[in-house]
DRENDO-1510 file (C-alpha; in Angstrom, 1 decimal, always signed):
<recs>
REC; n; res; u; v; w
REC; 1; UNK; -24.6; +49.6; -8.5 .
REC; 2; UNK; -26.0; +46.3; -6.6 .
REC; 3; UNK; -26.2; +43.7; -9.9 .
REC; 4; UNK; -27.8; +40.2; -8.7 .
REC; 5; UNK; -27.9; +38.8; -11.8 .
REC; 6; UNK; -24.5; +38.4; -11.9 .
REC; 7; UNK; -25.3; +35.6; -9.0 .
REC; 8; UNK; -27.5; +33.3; -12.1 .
REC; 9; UNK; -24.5; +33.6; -14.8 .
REC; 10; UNK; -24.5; +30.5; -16.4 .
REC; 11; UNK; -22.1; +28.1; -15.4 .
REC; 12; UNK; -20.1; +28.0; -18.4 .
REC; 13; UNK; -19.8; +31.5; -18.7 .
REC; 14; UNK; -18.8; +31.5; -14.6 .
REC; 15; UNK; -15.8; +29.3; -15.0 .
REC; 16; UNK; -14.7; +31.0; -18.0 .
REC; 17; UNK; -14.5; +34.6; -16.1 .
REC; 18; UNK; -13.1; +32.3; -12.7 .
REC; 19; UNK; -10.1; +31.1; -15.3 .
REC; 20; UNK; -10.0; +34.9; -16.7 .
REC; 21; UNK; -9.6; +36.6; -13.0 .
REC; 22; UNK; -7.3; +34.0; -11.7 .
REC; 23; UNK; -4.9; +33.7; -14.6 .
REC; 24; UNK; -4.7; +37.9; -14.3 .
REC; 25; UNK; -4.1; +37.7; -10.7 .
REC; 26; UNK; -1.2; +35.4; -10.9 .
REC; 27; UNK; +0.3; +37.6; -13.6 .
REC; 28; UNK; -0.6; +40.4; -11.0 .
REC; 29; UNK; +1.3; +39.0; -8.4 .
REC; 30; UNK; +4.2; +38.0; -10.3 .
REC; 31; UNK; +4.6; +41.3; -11.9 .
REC; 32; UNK; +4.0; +43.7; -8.6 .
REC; 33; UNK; +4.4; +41.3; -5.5 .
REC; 34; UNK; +8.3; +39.8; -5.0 .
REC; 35; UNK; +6.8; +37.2; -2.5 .
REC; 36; UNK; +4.2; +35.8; -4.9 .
REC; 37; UNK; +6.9; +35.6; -7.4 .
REC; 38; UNK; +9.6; +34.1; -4.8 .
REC; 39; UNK; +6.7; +31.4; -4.3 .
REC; 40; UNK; +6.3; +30.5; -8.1 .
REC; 41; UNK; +9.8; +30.3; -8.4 .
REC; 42; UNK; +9.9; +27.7; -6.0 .
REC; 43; UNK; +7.2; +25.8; -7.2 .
REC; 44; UNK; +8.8; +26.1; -10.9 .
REC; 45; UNK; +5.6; +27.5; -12.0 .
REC; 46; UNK; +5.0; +30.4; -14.1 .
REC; 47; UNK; +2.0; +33.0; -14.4 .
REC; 48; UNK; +1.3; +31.0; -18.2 .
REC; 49; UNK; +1.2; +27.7; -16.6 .
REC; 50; UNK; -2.5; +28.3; -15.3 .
REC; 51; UNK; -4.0; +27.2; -18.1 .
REC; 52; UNK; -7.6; +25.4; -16.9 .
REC; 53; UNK; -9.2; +25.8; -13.7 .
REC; 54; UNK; -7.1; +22.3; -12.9 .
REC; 55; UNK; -4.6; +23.8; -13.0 .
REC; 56; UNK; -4.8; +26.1; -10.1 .
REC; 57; UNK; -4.1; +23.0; -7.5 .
REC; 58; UNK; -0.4; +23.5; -8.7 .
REC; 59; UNK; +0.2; +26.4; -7.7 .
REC; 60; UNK; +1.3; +26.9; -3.8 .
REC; 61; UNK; -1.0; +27.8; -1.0 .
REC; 62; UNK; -1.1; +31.3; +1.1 .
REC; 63; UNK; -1.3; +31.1; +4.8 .
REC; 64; UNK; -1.6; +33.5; +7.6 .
REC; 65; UNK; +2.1; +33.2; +8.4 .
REC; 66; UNK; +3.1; +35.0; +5.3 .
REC; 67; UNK; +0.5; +37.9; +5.4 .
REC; 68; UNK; +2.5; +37.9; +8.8 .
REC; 69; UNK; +6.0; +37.5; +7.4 .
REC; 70; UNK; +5.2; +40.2; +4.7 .
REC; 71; UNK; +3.8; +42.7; +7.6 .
REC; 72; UNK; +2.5; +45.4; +7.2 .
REC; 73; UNK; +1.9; +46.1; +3.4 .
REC; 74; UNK; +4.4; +43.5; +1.6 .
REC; 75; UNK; +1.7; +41.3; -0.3 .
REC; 76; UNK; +0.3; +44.6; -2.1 .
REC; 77; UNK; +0.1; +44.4; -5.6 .
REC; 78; UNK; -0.6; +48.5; -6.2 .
REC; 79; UNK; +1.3; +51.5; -4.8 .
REC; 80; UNK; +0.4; +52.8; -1.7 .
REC; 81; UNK; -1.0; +55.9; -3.2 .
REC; 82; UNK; -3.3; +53.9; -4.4 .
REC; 83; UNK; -4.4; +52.3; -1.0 .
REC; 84; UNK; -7.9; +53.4; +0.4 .
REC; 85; UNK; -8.4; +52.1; +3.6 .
REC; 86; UNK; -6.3; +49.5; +5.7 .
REC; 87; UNK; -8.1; +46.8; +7.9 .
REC; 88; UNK; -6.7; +44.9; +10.7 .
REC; 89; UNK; -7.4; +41.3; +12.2 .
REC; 90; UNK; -7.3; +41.5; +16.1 .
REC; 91; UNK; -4.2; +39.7; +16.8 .
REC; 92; UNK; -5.0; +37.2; +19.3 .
REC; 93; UNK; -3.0; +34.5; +18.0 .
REC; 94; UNK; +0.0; +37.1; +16.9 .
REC; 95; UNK; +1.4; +39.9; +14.9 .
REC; 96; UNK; -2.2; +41.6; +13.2 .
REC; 97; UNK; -2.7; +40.6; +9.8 .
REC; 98; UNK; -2.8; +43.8; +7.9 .
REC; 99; UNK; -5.0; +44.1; +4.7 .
REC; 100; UNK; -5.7; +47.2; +2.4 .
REC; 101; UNK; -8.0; +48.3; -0.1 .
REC; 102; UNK; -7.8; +50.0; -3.3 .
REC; 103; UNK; -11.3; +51.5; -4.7 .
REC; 104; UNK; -11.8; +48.3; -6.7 .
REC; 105; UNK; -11.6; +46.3; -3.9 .
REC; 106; UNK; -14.1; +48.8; -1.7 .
REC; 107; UNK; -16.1; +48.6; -4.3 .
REC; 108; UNK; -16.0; +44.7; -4.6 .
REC; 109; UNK; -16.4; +44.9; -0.7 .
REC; 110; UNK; -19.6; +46.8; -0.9 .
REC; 111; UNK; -21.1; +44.8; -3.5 .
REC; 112; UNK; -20.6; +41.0; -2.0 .
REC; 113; UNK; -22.2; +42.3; +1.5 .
REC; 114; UNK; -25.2; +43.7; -0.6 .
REC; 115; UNK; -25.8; +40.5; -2.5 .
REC; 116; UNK; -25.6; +39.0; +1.2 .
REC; 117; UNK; -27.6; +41.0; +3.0 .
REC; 118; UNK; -30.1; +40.7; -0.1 .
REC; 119; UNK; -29.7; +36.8; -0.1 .
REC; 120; UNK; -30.5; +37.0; +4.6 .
REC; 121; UNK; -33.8; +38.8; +3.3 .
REC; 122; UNK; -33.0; +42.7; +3.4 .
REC; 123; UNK; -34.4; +44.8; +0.5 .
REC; 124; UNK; -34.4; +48.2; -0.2 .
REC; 125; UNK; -35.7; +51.2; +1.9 .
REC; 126; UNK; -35.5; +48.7; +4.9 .
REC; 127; UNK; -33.4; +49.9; +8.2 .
REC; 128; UNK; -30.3; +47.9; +9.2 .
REC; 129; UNK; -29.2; +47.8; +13.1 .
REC; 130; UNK; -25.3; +47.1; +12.3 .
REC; 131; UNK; -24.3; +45.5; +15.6 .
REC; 132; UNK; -20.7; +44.3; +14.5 .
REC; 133; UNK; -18.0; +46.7; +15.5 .
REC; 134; UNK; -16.5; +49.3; +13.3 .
REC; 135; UNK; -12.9; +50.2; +13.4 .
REC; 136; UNK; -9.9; +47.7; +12.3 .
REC; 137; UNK; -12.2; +45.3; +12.3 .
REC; 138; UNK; -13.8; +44.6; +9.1 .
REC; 139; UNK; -17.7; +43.6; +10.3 .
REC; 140; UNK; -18.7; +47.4; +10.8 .
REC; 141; UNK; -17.7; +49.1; +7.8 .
REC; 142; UNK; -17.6; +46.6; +5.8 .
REC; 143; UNK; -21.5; +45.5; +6.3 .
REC; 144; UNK; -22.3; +49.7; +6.4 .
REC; 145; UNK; -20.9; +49.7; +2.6 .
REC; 146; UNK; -22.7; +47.1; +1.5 .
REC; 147; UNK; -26.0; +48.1; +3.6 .
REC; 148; UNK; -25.6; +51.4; +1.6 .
REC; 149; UNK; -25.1; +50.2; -1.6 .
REC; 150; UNK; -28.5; +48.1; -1.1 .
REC; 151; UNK; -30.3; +51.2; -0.3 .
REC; 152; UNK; -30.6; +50.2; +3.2 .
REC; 153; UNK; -31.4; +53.3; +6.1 .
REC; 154; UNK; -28.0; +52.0; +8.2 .
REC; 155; UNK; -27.7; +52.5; +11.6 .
REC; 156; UNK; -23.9; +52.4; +12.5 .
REC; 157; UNK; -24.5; +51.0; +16.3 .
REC; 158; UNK; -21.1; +48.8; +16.2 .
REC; 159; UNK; -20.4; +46.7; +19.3 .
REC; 160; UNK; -21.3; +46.7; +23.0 .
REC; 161; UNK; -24.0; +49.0; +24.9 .
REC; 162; UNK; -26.6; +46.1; +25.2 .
REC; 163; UNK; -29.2; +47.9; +26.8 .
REC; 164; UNK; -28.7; +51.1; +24.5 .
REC; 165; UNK; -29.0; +48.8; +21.6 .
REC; 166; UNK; -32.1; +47.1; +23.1 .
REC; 167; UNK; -33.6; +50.6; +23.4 .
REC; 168; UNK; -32.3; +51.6; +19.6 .
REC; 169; UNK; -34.3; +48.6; +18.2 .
REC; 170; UNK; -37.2; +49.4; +20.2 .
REC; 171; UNK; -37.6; +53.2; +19.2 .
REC; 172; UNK; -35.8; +53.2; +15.3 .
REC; 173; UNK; -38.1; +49.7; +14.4 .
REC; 174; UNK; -35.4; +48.0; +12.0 .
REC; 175; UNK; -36.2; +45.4; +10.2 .
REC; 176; UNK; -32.4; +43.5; +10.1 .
REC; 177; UNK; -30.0; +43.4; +12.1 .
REC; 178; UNK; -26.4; +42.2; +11.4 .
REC; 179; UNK; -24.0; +40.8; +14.5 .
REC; 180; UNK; -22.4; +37.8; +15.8 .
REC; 181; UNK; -24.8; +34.5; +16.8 .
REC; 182; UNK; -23.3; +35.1; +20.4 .
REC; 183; UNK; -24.2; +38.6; +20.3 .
REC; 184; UNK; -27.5; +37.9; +19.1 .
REC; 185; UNK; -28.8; +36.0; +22.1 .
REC; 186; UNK; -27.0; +38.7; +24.6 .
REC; 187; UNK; -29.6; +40.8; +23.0 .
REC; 188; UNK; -32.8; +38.1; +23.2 .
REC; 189; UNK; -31.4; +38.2; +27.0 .
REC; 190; UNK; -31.7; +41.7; +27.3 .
REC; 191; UNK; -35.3; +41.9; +25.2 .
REC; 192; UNK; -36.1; +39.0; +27.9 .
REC; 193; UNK; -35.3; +41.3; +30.8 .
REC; 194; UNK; -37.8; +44.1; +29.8 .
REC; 195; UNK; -40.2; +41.8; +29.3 .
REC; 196; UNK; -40.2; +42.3; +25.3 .
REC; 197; UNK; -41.4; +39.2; +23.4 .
REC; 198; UNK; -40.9; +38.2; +19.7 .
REC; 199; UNK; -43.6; +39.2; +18.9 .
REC; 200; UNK; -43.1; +42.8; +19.9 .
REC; 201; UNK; -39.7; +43.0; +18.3 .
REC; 202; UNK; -39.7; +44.5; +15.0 .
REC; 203; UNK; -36.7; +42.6; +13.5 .
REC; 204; UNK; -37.5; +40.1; +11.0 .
REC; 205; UNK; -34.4; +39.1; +9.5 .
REC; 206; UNK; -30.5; +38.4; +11.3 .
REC; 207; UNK; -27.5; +38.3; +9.0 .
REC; 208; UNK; -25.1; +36.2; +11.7 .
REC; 209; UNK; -21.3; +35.5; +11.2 .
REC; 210; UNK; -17.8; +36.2; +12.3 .
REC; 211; UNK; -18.1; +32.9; +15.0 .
REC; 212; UNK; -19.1; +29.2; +14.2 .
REC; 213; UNK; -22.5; +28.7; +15.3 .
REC; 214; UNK; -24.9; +25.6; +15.5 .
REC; 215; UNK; -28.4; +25.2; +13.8 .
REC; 216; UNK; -29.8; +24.8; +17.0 .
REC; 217; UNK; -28.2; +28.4; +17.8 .
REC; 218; UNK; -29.8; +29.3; +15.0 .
REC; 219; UNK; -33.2; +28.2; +16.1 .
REC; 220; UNK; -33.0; +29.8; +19.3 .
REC; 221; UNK; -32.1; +32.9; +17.8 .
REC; 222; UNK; -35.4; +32.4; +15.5 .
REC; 223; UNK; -37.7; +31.8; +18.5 .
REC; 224; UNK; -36.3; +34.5; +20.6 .
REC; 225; UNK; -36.0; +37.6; +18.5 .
REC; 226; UNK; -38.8; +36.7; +15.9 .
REC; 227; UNK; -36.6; +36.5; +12.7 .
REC; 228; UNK; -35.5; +34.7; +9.8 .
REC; 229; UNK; -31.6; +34.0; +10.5 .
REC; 230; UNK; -28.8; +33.4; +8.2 .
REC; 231; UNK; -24.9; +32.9; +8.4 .
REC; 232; UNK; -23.3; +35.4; +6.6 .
REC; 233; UNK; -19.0; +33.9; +6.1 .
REC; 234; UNK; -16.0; +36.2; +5.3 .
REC; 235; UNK; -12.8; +36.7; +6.8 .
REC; 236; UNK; -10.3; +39.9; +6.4 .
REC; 237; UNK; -7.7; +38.0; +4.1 .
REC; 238; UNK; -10.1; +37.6; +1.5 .
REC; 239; UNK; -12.1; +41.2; +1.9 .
REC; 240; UNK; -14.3; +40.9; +5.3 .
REC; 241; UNK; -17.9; +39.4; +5.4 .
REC; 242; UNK; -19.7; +39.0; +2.5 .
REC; 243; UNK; -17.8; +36.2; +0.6 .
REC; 244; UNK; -20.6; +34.0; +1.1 .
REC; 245; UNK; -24.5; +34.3; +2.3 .
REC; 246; UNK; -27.6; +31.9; +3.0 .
REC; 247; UNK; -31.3; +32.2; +1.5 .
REC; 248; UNK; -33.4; +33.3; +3.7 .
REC; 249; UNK; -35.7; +31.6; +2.7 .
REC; 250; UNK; -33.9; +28.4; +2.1 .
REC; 251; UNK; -31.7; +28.6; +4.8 .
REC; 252; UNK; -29.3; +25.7; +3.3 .
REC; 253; UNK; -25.6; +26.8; +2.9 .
REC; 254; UNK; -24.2; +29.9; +2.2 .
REC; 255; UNK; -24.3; +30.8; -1.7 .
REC; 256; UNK; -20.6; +31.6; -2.7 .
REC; 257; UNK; -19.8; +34.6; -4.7 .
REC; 258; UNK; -17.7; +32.8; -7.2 .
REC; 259; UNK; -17.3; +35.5; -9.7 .
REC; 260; UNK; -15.5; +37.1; -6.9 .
REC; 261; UNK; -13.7; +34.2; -4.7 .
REC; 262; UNK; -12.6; +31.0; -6.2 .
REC; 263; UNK; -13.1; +28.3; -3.8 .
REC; 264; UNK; -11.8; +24.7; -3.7 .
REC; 265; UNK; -12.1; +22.0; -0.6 .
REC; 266; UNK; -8.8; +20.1; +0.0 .
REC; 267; UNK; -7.5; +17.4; +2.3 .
REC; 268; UNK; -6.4; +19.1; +5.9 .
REC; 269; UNK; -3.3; +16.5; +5.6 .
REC; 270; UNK; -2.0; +16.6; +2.0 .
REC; 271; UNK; -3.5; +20.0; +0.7 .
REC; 272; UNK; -5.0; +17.8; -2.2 .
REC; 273; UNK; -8.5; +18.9; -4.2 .
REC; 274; UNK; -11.9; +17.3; -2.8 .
REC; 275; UNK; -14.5; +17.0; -5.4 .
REC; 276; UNK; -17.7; +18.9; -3.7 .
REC; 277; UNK; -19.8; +17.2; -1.1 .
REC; 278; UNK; -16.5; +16.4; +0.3 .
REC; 279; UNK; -15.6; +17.8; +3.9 .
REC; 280; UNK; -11.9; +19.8; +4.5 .
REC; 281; UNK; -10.3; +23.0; +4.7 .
REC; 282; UNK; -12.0; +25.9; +2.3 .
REC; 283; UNK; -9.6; +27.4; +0.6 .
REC; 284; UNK; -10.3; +30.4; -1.3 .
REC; 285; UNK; -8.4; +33.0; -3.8 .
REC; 286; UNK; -10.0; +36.6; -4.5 .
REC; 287; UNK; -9.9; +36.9; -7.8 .
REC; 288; UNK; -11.4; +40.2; -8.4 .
REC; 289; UNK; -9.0; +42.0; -5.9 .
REC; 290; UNK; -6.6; +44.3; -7.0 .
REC; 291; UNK; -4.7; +46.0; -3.9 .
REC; 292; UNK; -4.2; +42.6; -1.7 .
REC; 293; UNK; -5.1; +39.7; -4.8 .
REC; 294; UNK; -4.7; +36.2; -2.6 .
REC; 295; UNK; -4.2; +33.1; -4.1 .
REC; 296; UNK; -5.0; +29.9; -2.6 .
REC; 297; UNK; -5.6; +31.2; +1.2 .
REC; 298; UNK; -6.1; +28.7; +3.7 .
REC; 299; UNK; -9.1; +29.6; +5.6 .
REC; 300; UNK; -8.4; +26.8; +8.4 .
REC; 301; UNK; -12.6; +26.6; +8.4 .
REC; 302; UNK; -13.9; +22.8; +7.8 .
REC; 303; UNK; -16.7; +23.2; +5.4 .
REC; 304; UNK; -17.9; +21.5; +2.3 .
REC; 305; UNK; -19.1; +22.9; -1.2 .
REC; 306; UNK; -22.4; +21.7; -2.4 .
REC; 307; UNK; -24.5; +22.5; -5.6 .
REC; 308; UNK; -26.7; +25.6; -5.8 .
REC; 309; UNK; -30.8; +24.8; -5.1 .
REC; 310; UNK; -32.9; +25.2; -8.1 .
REC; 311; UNK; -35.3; +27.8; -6.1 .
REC; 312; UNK; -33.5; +31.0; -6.1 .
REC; 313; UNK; -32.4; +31.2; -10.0 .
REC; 314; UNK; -28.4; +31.1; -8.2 .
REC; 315; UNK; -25.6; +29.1; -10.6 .
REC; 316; UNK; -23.0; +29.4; -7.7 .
REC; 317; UNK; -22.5; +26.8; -5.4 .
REC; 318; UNK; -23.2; +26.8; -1.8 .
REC; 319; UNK; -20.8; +26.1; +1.7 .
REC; 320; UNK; -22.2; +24.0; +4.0 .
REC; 321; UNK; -21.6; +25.6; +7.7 .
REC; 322; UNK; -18.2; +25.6; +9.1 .
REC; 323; UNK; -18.1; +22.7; +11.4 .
REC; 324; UNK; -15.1; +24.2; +13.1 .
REC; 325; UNK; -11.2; +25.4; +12.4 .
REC; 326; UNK; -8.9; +22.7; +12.1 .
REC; 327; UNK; -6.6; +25.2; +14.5 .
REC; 328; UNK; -9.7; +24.8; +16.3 .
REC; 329; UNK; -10.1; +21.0; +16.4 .
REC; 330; UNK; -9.7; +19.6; +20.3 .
REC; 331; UNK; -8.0; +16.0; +20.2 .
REC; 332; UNK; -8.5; +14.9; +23.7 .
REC; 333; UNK; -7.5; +11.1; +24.7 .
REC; 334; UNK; -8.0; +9.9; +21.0 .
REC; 335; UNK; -11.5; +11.8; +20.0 .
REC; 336; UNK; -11.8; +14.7; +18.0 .
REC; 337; UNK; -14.7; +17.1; +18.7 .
REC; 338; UNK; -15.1; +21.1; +17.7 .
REC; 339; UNK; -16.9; +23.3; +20.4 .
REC; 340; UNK; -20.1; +23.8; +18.3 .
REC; 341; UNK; -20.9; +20.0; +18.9 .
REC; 342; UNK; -20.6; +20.8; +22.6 .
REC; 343; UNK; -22.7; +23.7; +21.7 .
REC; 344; UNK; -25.5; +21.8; +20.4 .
REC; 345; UNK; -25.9; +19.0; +23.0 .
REC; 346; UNK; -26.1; +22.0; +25.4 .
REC; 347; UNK; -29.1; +23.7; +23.1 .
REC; 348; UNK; -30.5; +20.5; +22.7 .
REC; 349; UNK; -31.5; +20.3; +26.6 .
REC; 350; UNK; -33.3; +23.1; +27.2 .
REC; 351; UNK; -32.5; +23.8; +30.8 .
REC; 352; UNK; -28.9; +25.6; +30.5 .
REC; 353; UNK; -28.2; +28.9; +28.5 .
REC; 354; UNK; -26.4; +29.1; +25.5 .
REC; 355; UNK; -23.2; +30.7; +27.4 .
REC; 356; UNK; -20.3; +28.2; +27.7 .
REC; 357; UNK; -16.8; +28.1; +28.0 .
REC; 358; UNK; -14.3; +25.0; +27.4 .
REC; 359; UNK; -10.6; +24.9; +29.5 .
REC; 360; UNK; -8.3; +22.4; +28.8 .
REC; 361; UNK; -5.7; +21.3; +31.0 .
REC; 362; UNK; -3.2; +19.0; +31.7 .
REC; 363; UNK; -1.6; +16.9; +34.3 .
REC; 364; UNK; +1.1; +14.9; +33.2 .
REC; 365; UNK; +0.4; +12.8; +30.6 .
REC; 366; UNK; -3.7; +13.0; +31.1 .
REC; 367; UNK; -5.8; +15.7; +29.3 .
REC; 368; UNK; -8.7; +17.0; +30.4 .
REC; 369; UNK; -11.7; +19.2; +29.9 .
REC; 370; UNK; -13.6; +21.6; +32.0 .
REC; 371; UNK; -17.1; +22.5; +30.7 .
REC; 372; UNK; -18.4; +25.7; +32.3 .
REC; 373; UNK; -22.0; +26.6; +31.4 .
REC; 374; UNK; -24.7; +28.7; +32.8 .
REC; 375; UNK; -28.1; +27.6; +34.4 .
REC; 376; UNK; -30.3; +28.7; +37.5 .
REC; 377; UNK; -30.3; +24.9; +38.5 .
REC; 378; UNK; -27.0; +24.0; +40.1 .
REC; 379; UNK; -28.2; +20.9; +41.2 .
REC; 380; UNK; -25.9; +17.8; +40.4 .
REC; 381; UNK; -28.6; +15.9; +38.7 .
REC; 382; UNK; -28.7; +18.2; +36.1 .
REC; 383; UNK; -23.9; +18.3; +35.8 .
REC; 384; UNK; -24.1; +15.0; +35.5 .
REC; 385; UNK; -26.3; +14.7; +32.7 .
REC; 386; UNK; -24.5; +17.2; +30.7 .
REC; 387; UNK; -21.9; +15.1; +31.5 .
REC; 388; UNK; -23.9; +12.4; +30.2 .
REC; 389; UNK; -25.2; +13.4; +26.9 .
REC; 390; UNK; -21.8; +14.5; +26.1 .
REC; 391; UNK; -20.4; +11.3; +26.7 .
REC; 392; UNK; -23.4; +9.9; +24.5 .
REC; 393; UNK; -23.3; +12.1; +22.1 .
REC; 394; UNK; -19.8; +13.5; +21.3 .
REC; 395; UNK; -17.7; +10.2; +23.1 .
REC; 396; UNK; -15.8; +12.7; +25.7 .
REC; 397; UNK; -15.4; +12.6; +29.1 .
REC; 398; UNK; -15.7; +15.9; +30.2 .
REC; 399; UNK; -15.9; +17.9; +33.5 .
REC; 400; UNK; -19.1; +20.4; +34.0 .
REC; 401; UNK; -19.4; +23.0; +36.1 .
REC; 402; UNK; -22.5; +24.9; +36.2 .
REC; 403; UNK; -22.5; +28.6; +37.1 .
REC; 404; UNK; -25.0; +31.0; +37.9 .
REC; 405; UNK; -26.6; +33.1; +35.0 .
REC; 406; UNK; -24.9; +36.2; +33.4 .
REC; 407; UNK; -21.4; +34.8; +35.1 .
REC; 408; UNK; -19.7; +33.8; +32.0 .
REC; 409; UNK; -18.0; +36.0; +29.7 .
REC; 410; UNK; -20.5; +37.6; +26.9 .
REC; 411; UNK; -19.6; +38.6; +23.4 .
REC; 412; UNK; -19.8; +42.3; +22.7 .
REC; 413; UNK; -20.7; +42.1; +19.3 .
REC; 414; UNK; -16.6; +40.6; +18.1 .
REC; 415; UNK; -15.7; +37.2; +18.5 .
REC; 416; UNK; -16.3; +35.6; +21.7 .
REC; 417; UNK; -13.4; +33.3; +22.4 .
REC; 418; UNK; -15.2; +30.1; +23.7 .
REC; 419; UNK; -11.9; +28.3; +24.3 .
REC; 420; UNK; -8.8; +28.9; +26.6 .
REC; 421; UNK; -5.9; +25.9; +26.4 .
REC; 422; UNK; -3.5; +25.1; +28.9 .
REC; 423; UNK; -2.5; +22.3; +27.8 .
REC; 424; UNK; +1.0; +24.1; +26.9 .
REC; 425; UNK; +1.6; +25.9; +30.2 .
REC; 426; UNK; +4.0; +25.2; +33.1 .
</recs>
């Protein structure tokens, strides 16, 4: 059952059930997971020593590397008899990270992706275009369950197929659709192609995640497909999408399920605790999880956490957008810049498309960086001021080279990778 008063609990009565999940997942973990326990040993830390919410910053973090080391099912807390379902990340960077479900968990997926497709505007009896893809992958079925459980009509389209999808919308009239921000302007191209405006485009709300994206993405988006878009955040280690979702109508950070997943914002460097309005690295531990509990994961994403508004009746806080990973961070010749504020001096002009890719290379001791973005006019007037407002607005010296539309590589409704690094090849 889809409960959104849970989301107004007052805040005393939130941080007692945070202190109440977390101190039975660490007991969890040392009871039924060896490599939890290994890590509590180490840190000379027992399940009782979480007493307060304080406490929690000394216990030890959980990366990717040991969902990796403990691969495929070593970080389970249940027997496998128990298990459900099994996700997979994609494996880009590595061995997959494997995660699994229990029917607690699948029923904690369901219900964080309702509250978030409630809080990006959908309601019941609507119709839902799913346009994330379904498999391994947690988007699809992940967003399907909680569509469902919102009493949503769901329309499992997963990835790819642009002009199938195109002609889906068209004839089925859905009123949200859920995909990535990349994905979403492949369609406005294709909508743009038949000569479909906003106006005649029946979707009036996007739920948008799995990639950084920009506000001015976001506005383009807006303008081009006629809805109301918000960033919905999750990633597989936690449960998949729907650990976090923007108001609609507010439109101002993602509200955090924190009866669900404990978050705190620590230094990138020292792994210390950053009081809120702080920027770092969003670390989060599912406290609700039974099959694959995580404590202290670090996302990598470089957020901050701010309070909740006073106009939706929410008591948990808010993440600001993800400014970038900081295993995506590019440090070239002293500055430090994330693609999305590449991104948005490229939205910003008006005259090149929203496709981009970034290559960096290097020769000898020099770095460099190749901009590759798409426009009609290949003029050099126009590369060198890209070139420009980069330099003016981000401090990099960049190359840009400007290719003819539909030439660069499109996301088909995964992750689009938007950088490739040389910098380590011979």
């Amino acid at each position: 059952m889809f409960q959104p008063h849970l989301e107004a609990l007052p805040l005393p009565e939130l941080r007692a059930l945070q202190l109440a999940r977390l101190q039975a997942m660490v007991a969890r973990q040392w009871e039924h997971v060896p490599a939890y326990r290994a890590k509590f040993e180490a840190a000379g830390l027992r399940p009782d020593d979480l007493k307060s919410l304080d406490d929690l910053a000394r216990f030890p973090f959980t990366y990717k590397a040991d969902l990796r080391d403990n691969y495929p099912l070593g970080l389970t807390a249940v027997p496998r008899s128990d298990l459900r379902r099994i996700h997979a990340s994609s494996g880009t960077t590595g061995r997959a990270t494997i995660v699994a479900y229990d029917d607690n968990d699948l029923n904690v997926f369901a219900e964080v992706v309702a509250r978030s497709l409630y809080a990006g505007g959908a309601r019941p009896g609507m119709t839902f275009h799913n346009a994330y893809g379904y498999g391994l992958f947690t988007g699809g079925l992940g967003t399907h369950a909680g569509a469902e459980r919102l009493g949503l009509c769901t329309v499992p389209v997963s990835g790819g197929g642009t002009e199938r999808q195109v002609q889906l919308i068209l004839d089925l009239q859905p009123e949200v659709i859920a995909c990535t921000p990349s994905y979403a302007l492949v369609l406005a191209d294709e909508f743009g192609r038949r000569g479909v405006g906003p106006e005649d485009i029946s979707l009036q709300y996007a739920v948008l995640g799995a990639e950084p994206w920009a506000e001015k993405t976001r506005a383009e988006v807006q303008v081009r497909l006629g809805v109301r878009a918000t960033n919905i955040y999750g990633l597989s280690e936690m449960i998949g999408p729907g650990v976090s979702n923007e108001d609609a109508a507010e439109q101002r950070g993602s509200y955090l399920w924190e009866d669900h997943f404990y978050p705190e914002i620590v230094n990138p460097d020292t792994g210390e605790v950053l009081p809120d309005g702080e920027y770092g690295v969003l670390v989060l531990s599912s406290i609700s999880r039974t099959a694959l509990p995580i404590l202290r994961y670090w996302t990598g994403d470089i957020t901050r956490l701010l309070p909740a508004t006073n106009s939706t009746g929410r008591t948990m806080r808010r993440m600001d957008l993800i400014r970038g990973r900081s295993d995506d961070l590019i440090i070239l010749r002293g500055v430090n810049v994330y693609p999305t504020q590449l991104e948005a001096v490229l939205l910003g002009m008006g005259q090149v498309s929203p496709h981009y890719h970034i290559t960096l290379t290097r020769t000898g001791t020099r770095d460099d960086l190749r901009l590759q973005l798409e426009t009609s006019d290949q003029g050099a007037a126009l590369r060198d001021e890209v070139a420009r407002l980069i330099k003016a607005q981000v401090g990099l010296t960049v190359e840009c080279v400007l290719c003819p539309p539909g030439t660069l590589p499109r996301s088909e409704g995964g992750k689009l990778k938007r950088v490739t690094d040389l910098r380590g090849e011979r």
